[in-house]
C-alpha positions in Angstrom: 3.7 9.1 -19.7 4.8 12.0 -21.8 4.3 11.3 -25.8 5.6 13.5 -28.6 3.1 12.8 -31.7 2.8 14.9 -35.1 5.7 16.3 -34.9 6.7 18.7 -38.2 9.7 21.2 -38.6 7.3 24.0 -36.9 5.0 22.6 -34.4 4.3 19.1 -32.1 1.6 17.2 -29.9 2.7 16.2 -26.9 0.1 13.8 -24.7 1.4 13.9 -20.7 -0.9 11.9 -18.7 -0.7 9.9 -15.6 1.0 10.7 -11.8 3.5 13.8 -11.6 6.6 12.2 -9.9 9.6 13.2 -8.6 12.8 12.4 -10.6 14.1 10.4 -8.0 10.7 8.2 -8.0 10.7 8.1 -11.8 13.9 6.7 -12.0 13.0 3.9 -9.9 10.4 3.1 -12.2 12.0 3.2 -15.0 14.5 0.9 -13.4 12.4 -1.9 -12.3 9.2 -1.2 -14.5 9.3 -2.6 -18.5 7.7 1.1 -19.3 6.9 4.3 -17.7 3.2 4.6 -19.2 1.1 6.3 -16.5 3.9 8.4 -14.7 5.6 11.2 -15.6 8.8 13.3 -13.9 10.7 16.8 -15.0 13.6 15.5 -16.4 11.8 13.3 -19.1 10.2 16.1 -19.7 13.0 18.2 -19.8 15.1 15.6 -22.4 11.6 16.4 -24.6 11.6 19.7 -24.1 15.2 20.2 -25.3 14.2 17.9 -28.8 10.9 20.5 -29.2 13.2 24.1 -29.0 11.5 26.8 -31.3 8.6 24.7 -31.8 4.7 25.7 -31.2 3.6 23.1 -28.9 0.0 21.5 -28.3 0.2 19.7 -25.1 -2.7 17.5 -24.0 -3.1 16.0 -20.6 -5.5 14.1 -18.7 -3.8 13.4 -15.0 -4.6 12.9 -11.7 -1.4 15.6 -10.7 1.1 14.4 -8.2 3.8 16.0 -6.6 4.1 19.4 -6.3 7.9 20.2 -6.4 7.6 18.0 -9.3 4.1 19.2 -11.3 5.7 23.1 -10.7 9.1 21.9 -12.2 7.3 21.2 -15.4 4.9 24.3 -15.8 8.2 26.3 -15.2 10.1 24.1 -18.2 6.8 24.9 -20.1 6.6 28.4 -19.4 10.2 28.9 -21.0 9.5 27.0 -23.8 10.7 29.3 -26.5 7.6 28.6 -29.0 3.5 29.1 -28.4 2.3 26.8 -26.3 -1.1 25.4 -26.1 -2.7 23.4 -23.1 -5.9 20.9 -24.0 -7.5 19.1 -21.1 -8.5 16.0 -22.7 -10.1 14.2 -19.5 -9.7 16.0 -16.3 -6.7 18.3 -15.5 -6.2 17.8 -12.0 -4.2 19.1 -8.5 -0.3 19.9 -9.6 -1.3 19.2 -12.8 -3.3 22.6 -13.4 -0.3 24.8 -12.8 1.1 22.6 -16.2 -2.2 23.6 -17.9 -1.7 27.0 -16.5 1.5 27.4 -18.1 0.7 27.5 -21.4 0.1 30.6 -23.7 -3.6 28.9 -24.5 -5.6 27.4 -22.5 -8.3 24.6 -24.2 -10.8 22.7 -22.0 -13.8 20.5 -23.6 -17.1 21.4 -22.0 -17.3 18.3 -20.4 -13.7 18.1 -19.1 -12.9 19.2 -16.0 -10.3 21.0 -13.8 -10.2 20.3 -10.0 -7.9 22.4 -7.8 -7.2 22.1 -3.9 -4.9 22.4 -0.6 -1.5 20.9 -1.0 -0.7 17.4 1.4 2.1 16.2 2.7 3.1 12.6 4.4 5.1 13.3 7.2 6.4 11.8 10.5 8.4 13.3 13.5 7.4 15.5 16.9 5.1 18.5 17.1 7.5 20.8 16.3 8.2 19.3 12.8 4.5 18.8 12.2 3.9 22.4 12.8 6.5 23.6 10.7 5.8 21.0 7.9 2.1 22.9 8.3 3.5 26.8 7.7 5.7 25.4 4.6 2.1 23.6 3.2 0.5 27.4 3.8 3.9 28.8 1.9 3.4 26.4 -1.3 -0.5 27.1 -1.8 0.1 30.9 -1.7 2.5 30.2 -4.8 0.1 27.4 -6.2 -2.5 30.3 -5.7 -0.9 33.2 -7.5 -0.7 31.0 -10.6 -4.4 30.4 -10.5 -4.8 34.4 -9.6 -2.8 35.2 -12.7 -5.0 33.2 -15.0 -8.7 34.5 -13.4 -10.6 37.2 -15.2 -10.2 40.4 -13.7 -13.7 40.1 -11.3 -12.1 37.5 -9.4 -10.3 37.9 -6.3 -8.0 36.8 -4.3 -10.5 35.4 -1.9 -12.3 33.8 -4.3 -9.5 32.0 -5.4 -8.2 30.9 -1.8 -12.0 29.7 -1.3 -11.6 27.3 -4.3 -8.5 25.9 -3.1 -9.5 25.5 0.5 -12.9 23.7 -0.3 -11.0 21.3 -3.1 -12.8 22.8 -6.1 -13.8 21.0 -9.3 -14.8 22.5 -12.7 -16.1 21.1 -16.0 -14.6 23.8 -19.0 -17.5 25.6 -18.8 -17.4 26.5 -14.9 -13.5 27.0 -15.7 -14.4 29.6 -18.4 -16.0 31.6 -15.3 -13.4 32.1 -13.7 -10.0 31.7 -15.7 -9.2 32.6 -18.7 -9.9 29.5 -21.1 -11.5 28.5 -24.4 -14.2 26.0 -24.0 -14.1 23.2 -26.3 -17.0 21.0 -27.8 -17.6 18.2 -25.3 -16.1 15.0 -26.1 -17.1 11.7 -25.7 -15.7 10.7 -21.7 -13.6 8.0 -21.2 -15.3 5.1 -19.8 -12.7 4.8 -16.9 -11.0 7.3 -14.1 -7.7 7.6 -12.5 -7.0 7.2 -8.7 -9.1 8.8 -6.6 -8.1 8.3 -2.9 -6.6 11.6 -2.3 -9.2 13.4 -3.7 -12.6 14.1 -1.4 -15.2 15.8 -3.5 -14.8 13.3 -6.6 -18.4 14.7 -8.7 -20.9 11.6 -8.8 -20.9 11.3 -12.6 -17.4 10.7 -12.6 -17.2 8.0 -10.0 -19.0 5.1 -12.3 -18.3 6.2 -15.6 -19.2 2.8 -17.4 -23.1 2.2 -17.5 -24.0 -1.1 -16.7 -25.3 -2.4 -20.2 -22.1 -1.3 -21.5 -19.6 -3.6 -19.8 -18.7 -7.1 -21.0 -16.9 -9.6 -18.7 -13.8 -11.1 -20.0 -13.6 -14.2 -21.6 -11.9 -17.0 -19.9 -8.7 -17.1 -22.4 -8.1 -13.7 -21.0 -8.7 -14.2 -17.9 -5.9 -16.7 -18.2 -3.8 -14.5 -20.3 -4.4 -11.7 -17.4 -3.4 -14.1 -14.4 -0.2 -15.0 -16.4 1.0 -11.8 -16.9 0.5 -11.0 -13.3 2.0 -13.6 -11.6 5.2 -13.3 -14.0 5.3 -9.7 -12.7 5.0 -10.2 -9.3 8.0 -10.5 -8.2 9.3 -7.5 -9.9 6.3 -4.8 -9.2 6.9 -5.9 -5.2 10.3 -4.9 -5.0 9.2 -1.6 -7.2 6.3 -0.8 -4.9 8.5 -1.0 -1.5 11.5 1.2 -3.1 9.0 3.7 -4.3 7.0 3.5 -1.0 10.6 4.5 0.7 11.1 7.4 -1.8 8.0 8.8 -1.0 8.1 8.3 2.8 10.6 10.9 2.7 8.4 13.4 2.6 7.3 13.8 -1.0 4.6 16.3 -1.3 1.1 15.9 -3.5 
């Protein structure tokens, strides 16, 4: 989701966290989904954009990234932005997401946040012509998701450095960012005890993949459990038929 907060006559928050989605994938949850918390498209954040015009903006995010067309949409929209613009990773700042955090005039990053960066992906189907084709457009998009990276590095690092990260599916806490790009490092913050989705992403570091200790967690009680099991079978219906139109949006070829 994409949340304006604090808003005054010069400056706003804005907190965009969740999946980067296409418009046409965002509309379909907002049409069969009671909310759009988790997901987040260009033109809701255009319609937010246009309310913020001539404002200095501080915009936090904490996402998993998405699609590309999408994620590149918004850092664009940012980049116009006609006010200073501020970029605070407040979890982890990953994929498409980075060329949003990228965007900004100032770039923020707790020590113990992280950034991870990598190859585009595409889901595709057809003959060995289309494949190899769909394969040169994939080399296309990560020169342009590289230049954006290039443009933010310090001055020692170079082009293949850059193209090494993004080959090998690179992840940073602030202070390895602060090596490379050109970011303010932040105090750490206390982690959140949970993680977003990580089945697209292969080098996931260990201290993120179990972020709750075991001492810590405390099993539900049995009125919520109930509660819980309520809610989802009420839903049911309704998140089925939004998970099978979404799936056909994005087996059009939508690219993460």
């Amino acid at each position: 989701m994409i949340e304006i907060r604090n808003e005054t006559q010069e400056s706003a928050e804005i907190y965009l966290s969740g999946n980067i989605v296409d418009d046409e994938t965002g509309g379909l949850i907002s049409m069969f989904y009671d909310n759009d918390t988790g997901y987040q498209w260009p033109e809701k954040t255009r319609k937010q954009l246009d309310g913020l015009r001539g404002k200095d903006l501080t915009i936090y995010i904490n996402s998993d990234g998405g699609s590309v067309p999408a994620g590149v949409a918004m850092a664009n929209m940012i980049a116009r932005h006609d006010g200073r613009t501020t970029a605070i990773v407040d979890g982890w700042c990953c994929s498409i997401a980075t060329q949003v955090f990228f965007s900004a005039d100032v770039r923020k990053i707790p020590a113990n946040a992280y950034l991870m960066i990598h190859k585009p992906s595409v889901f595709i189907g057809g003959n060995a012509d289309d494949l190899r084709k769909e394969a040169d457009v994939l080399d296309t998009i990560q020169k342009g998701l590289e230049a954006t990276y290039r443009k933010a590095a310090h001055e020692d690092v170079t082009d293949a450095d850059i193209h090494a990260m993004v080959n090998e599916e690179t992840w940073l806490t602030g202070e390895q960012a602060a090596a490379f790009f050109h970011v303010e490092v932040l105090a750490s913050e206390q982690m959140a005890a949970c993680v977003g989705s990580t089945k697209l992403m292969r080098d996931v570091p260990a201290d993120l993949r179990f972020a709750v200790k075991a001492g810590d967690f405390k099993p539900p009680t049995a009125a919520q459990m109930q509660q819980e099991e309520e809610t989802r079978c009420a839903n049911a219906a309704q998140e089925d038929k939004a998970r099978a139109e979404i799936a056909i949006a994005l087996a059009k070829g939508a690219m993460i």
